[in-house]
C-alpha positions as CSV (number, residue, x, y, z in Angstrom):
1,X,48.0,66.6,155.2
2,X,51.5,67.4,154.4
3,X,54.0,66.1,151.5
4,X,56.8,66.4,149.9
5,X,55.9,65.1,147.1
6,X,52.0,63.9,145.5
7,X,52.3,61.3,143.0
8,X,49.1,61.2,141.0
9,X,48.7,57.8,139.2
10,X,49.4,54.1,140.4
11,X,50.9,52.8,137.0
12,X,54.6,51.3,136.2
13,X,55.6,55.1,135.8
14,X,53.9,56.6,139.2
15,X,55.3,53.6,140.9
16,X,58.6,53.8,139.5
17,X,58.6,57.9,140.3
18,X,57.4,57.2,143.4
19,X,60.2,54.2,144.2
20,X,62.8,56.8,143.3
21,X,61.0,59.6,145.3
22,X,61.5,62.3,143.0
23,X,63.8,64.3,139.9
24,X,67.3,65.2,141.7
25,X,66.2,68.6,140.3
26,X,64.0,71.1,139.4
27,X,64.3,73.6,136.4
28,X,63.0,71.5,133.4
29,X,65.1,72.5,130.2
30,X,67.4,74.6,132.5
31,X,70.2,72.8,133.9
32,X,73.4,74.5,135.2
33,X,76.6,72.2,136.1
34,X,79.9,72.6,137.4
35,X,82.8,71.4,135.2
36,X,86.1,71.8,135.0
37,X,87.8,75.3,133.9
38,X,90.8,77.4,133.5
39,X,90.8,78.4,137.0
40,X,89.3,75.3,138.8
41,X,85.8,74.9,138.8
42,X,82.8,77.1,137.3
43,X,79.7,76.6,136.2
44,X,77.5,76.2,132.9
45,X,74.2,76.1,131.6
46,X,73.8,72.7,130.0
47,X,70.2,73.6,128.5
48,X,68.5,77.2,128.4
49,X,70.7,80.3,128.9
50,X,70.1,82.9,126.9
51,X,67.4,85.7,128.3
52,X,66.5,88.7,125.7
53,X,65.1,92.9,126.7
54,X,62.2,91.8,124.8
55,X,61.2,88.9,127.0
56,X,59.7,91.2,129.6
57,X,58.4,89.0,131.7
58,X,61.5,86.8,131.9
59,X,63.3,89.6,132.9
60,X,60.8,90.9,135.7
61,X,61.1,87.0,136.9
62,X,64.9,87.5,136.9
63,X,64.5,90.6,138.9
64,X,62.3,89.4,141.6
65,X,64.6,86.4,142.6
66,X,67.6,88.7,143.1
67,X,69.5,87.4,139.8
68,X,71.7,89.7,137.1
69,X,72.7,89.3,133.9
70,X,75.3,90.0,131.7
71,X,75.3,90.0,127.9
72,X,76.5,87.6,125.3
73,X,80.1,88.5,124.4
74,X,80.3,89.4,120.4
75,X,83.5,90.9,119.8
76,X,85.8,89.8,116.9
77,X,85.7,87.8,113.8
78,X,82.8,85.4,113.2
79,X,82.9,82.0,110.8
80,X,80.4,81.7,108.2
81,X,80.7,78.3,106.5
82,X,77.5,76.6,103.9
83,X,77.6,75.2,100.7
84,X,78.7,72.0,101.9
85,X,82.0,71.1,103.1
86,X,84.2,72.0,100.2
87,X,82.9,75.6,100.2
88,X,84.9,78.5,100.9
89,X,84.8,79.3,104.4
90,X,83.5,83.1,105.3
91,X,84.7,85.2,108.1
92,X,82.6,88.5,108.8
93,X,82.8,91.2,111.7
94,X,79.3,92.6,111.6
95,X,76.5,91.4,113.5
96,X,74.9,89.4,110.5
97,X,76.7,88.3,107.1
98,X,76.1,90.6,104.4
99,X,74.5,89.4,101.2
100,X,75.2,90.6,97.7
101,X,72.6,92.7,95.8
102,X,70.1,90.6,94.4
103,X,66.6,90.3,94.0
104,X,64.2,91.4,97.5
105,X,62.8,87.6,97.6
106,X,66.7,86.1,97.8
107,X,67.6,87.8,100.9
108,X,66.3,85.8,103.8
109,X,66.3,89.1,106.3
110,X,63.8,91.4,104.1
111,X,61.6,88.4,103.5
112,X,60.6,87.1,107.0
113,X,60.7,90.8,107.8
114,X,58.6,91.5,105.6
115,X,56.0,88.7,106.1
116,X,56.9,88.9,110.2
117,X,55.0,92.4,110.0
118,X,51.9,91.1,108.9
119,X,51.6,88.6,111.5
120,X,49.3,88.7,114.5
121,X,51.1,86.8,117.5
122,X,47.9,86.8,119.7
123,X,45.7,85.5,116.6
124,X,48.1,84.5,113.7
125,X,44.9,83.2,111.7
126,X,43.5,86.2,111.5
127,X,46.8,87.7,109.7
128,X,46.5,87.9,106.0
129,X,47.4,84.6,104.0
130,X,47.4,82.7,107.2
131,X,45.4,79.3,105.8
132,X,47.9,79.7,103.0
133,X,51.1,79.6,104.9
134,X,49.6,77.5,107.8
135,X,48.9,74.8,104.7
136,X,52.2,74.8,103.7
137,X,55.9,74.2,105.2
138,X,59.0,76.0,105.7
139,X,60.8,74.0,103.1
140,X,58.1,74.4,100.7
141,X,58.2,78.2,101.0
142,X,61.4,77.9,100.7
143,X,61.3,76.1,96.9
144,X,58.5,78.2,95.8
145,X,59.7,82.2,96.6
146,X,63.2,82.1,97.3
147,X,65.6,81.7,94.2
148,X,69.2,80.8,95.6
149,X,70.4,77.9,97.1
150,X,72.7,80.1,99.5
151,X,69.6,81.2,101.0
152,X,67.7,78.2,101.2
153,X,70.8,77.3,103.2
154,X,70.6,80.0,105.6
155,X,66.8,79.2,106.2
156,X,67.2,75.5,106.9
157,X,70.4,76.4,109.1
158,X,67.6,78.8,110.9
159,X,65.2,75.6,111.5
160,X,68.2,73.4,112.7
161,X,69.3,76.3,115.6
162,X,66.0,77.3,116.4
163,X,64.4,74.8,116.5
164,X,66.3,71.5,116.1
165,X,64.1,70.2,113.3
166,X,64.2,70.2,109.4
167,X,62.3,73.3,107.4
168,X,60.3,70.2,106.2
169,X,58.8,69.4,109.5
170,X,57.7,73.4,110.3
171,X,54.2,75.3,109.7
172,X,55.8,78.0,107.8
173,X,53.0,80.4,109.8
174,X,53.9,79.1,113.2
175,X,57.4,79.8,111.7
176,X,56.5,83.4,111.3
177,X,54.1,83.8,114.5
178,X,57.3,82.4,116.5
179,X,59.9,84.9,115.1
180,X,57.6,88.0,114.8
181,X,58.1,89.5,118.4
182,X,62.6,89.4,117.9
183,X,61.9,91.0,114.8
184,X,62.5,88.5,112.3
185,X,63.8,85.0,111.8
186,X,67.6,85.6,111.9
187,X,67.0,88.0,114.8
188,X,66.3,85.1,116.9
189,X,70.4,83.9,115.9
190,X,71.1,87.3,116.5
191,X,73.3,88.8,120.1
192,X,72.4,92.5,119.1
193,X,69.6,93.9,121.8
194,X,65.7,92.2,121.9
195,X,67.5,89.4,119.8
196,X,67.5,85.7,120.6
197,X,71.3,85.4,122.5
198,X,71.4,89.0,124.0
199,X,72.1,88.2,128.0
200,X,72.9,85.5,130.3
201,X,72.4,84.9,133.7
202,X,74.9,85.0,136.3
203,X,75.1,81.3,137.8
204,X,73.0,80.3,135.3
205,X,69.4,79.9,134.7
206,X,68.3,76.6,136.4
207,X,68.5,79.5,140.0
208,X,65.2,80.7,138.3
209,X,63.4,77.4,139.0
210,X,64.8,76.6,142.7
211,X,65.0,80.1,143.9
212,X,60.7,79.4,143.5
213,X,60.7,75.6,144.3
214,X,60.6,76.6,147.9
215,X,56.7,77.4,147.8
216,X,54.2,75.1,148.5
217,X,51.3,74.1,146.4
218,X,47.9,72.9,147.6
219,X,45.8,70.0,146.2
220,X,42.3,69.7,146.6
221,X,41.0,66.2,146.0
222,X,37.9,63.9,147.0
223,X,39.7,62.6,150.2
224,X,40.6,65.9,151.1
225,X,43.8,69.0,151.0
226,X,47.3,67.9,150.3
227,X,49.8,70.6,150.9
228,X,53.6,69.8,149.0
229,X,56.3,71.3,147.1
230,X,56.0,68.8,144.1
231,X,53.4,67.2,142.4
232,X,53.9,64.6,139.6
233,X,51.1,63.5,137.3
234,X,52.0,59.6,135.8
235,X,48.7,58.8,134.4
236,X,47.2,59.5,131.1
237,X,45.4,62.8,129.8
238,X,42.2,61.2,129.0
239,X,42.0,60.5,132.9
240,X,41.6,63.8,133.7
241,X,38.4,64.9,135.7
242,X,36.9,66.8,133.8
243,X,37.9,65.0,130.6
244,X,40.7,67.1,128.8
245,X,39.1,68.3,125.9
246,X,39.5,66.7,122.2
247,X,41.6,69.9,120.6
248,X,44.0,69.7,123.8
249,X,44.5,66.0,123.1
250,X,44.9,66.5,119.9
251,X,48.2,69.3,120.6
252,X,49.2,66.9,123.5
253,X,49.8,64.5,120.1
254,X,50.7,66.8,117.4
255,X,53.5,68.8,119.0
256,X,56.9,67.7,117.9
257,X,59.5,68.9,119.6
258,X,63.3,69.4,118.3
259,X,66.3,67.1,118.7
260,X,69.4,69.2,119.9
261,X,72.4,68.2,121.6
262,X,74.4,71.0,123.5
263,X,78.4,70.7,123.6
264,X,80.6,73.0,126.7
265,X,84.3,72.5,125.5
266,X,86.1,74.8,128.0
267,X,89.6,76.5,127.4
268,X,93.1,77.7,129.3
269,X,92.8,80.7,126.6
270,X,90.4,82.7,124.4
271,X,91.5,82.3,121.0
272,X,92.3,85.9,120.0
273,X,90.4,87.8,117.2
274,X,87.8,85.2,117.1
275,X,84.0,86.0,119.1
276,X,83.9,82.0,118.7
277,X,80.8,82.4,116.8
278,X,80.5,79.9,113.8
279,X,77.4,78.9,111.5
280,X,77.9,75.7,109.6
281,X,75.7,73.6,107.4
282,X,76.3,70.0,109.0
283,X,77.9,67.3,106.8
284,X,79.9,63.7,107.5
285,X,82.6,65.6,108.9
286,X,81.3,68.4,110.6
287,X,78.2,67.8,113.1
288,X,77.9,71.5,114.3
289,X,75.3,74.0,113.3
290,X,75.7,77.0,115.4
291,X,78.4,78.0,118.3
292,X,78.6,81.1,120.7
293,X,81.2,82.2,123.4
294,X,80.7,80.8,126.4
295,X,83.2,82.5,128.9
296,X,81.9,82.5,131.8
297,X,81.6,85.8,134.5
298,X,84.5,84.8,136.2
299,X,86.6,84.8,132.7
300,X,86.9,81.2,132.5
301,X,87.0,80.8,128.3
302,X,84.5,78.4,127.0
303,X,82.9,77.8,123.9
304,X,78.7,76.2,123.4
305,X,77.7,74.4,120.6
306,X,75.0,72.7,119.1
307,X,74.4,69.6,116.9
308,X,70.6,69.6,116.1
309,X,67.8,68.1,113.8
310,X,68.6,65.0,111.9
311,X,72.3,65.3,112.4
312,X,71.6,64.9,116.0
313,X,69.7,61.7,115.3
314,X,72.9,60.7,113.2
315,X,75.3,61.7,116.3
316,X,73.4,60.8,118.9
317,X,74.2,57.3,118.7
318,X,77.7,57.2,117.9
319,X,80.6,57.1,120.3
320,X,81.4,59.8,122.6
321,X,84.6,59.5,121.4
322,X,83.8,59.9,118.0
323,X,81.7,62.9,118.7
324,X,84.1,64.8,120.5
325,X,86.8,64.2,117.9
326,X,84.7,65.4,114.8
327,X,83.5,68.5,117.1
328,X,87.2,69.4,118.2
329,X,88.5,68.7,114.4
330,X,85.5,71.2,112.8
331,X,86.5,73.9,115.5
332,X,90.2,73.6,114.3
333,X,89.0,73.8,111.1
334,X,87.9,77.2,111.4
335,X,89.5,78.5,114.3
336,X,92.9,77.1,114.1
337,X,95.1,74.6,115.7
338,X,95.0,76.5,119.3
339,X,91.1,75.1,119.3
340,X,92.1,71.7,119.7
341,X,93.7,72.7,123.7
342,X,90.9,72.2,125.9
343,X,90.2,71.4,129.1
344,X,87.0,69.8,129.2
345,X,84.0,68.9,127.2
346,X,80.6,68.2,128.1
347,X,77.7,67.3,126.6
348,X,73.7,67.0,126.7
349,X,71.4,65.2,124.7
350,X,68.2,66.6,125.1
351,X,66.2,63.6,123.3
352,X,67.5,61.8,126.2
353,X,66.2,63.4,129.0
354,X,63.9,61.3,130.4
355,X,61.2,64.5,131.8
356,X,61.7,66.2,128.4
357,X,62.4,64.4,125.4
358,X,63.6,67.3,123.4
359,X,64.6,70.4,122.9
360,X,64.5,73.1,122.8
361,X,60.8,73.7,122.0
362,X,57.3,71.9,120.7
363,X,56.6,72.9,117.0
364,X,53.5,73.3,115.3
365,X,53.3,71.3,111.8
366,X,50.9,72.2,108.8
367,X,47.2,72.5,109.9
368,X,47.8,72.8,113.4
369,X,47.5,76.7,114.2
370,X,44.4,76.5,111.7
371,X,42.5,73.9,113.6
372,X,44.0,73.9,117.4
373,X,45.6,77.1,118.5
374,X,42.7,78.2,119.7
375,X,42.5,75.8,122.3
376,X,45.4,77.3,123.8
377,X,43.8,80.2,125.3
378,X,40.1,79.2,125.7
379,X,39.4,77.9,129.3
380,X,37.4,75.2,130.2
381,X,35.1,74.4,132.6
382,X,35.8,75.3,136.1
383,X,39.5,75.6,135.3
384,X,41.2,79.2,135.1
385,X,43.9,77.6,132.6
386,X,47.5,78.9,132.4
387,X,47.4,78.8,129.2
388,X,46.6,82.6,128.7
389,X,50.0,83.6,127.7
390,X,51.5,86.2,125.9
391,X,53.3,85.1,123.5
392,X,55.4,88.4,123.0
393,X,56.5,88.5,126.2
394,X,56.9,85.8,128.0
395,X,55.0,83.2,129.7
396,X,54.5,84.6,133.2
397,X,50.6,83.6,133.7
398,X,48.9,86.3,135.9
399,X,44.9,85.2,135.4
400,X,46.5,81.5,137.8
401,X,49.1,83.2,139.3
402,X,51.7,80.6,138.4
403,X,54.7,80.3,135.8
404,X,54.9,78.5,132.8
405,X,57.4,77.5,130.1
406,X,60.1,80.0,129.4
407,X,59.6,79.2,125.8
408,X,56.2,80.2,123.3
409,X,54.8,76.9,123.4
410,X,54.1,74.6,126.1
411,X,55.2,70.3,125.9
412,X,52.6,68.4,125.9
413,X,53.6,67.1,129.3
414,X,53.0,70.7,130.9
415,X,49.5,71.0,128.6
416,X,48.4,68.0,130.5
417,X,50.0,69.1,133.9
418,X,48.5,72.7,133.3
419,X,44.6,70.8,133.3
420,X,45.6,68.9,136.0
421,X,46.8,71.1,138.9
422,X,45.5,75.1,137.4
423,X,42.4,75.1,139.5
424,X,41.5,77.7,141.8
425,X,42.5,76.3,145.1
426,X,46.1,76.4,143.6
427,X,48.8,78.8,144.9
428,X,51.8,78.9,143.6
């Protein structure tokens, strides 16, 4: 039999999928939209963009569909700005902000560096301390070995952008295991090569999902083969045949995942001697953490921002109006008057989306690396399970000949969907 689309599951929510047929598109946390520019009409990622050298098998990916990339623009003054909204505003043309001499446990860089070494990505228990820093939080690390409030700052600004949570809701281990392959926590804000923002992708990165969503899958169930393009699971996980086992229910329901919402404000000019990058500590006034250029390859300007963690839940349910108007008033603030011309603005709230709820990854809290991660690469049963990754280099799963998550750990939703549909009749 032949499909479009297999909807496993008879409930409200396979019903209701089912009623509307299917997503309008594919590409998960990737979505790339045309708004309005300098010169008519381009186009923007709304959710992932950023592809690093390191992230090898992203990059072979990006090869094999026939896409390029370009790198993040950098050039020009960048605005440093924590210490609360009455603090004196930093500018810096360096890749990182420089920190005054002072004792090796106050400077953020040589201490996840230094800790980042010692950490085994493919077993991160079996790195020294790990039940120690696994047992404890970010923020708690924070109050117990690092002296300054400066760079306490700079570490909770790193949980905000990189993951759109508090240091209080982060294993401080899965904090290290996650920044270890870029090299260090502030690598990951970083636009120099193997670093977090070092290319983009030309039309943006939602082409990497439909330039695959062309191949067919096959389903093999009691009533026989289904072949479709799409398959979408609306029942429980503990109705899986063969049961999904307790320490996969137990990450399906102990994965948070961050709150972000992404801002494109598009411009009829770059502001000069500005790369439009800017780290903030949110306040009242000012709901941005992080922003980057955005100009896009044609050389329409644009500029990407972010409001994450719990100043995301403050914003998110605000006016628009109101929104737009504290963003716009922050960027004058520290680029000048010229930032409030714009053309357009856009924005996406990720805790909205109804097939992701977050963004932009699932975090591992205290305990859960101790007791669970190693339920992420042990099959099970008669299942070859995709979730054999490698967490240094991607998520391209050879052993099931599929693709996963672009990020280092899966949503719960594609943990249940990986038991589900990797089984050896599968070809993706």
């Amino acid at each position: 039999m032949d499909l479009t689309v297999l909807f496993v599951g008879a409930g409200l929510s396979g019903l209701s999928a089912a009623r509307r047929r299917h997503t309008d598109r594919v590409g998960g946390r990737t979505v790339s939209k045309d708004l309005p520019a300098a010169n008519g009409v381009d186009q923007w990622d709304m959710g992932g963009k950023w592809v690093s050298s390191s992230q090898t098998h992203v990059t072979e990916l990006i090869r094999e569909v026939g896409l390029e990339v370009f790198p993040q623009y950098t050039e020009g003054k960048k605005v440093h700005h924590v210490g609360g909204p009455h603090a004196k505003i930093k500018t810096y043309i360096t890749r990182i902000l420089s920190y005054s001499p002072s004792p090796c446990w106050t400077s953020p860089r040589f201490c996840i560096d230094h800790l980042t070494q010692n950490i085994s990505v493919e077993d991160p228990m079996s790195s020294s301390n790990a039940e120690l820093y696994d047992g404890m939080m970010l923020h708690t690390f924070m109050e117990k070995h690092i002296c300054t409030t400066q760079v306490k700052e700079e570490l909770a600004l790193c949980s905000h952008i990189v993951f759109g949570l508090e240091a209080s809701e982060v294993s401080f281990l899965f904090l290290l295991m996650y920044s270890a392959p870029a090299g260090g926590t502030l690598r990951l804000l970083e636009t120099t090569p193997g670093s977090g923002q070092e290319f983009r992708v030309k039309g943006g990165t939602q082409q990497l999902s439909e330039k695959q969503d062309s191949e067919n899958m096959k389903v093999t169930t009691s009533a026989g083969t289904v072949t479709c393009k799409a398959v979408i699971v609306a029942c429980p996980s503990h109705l899986a045949e063969p049961a999904l086992p307790a320490e996969h229910q137990r990450l399906t329901q102990c994965l948070h995942v961050g709150h972000m919402t992404k801002l494109i404000i598009t411009h009829p000019t770059v502001r000069k001697g500005f790369s439009w990058e800017i780290v903030a500590r949110p306040s009242e006034d000012c709901p941005l953490s992080v922003t980057f250029d955005a100009t896009s390859p044609r050389g329409n300007p644009a500029l990407v921002g972010f409001i994450t963690g719990v100043q995301a839940c403050d914003w998110c349910d605000r006016k628009m109006e109101e929104r737009r108007d504290a963003v716009i008033s922050s960027l004058v603030k520290y680029l000048g008057p010229e930032a409030s011309t714009y053309i357009h603005d856009e924005e996406k709230d990720w805790a909205k989306e109804e097939w992701s709820g977050g963004c932009p990854v699932n975090v591992m809290t205290p305990g859960m690396l101790m007791y669970y991660h190693p339920s992420l690469r042990k099959p099970f049963g008669r299942y070859t399970t995709p979730l054999h990754y490698d967490t240094r280099k991607g998520s391209k799963c050879k052993s099931s000949k599929c693709y996963l998550l672009f990020g280092l750990v899966m949503t719960a939703a594609a943990l249940v969907m990986a038991h589900l549909l990797a089984k050896p009749e599968l070809g993706f």
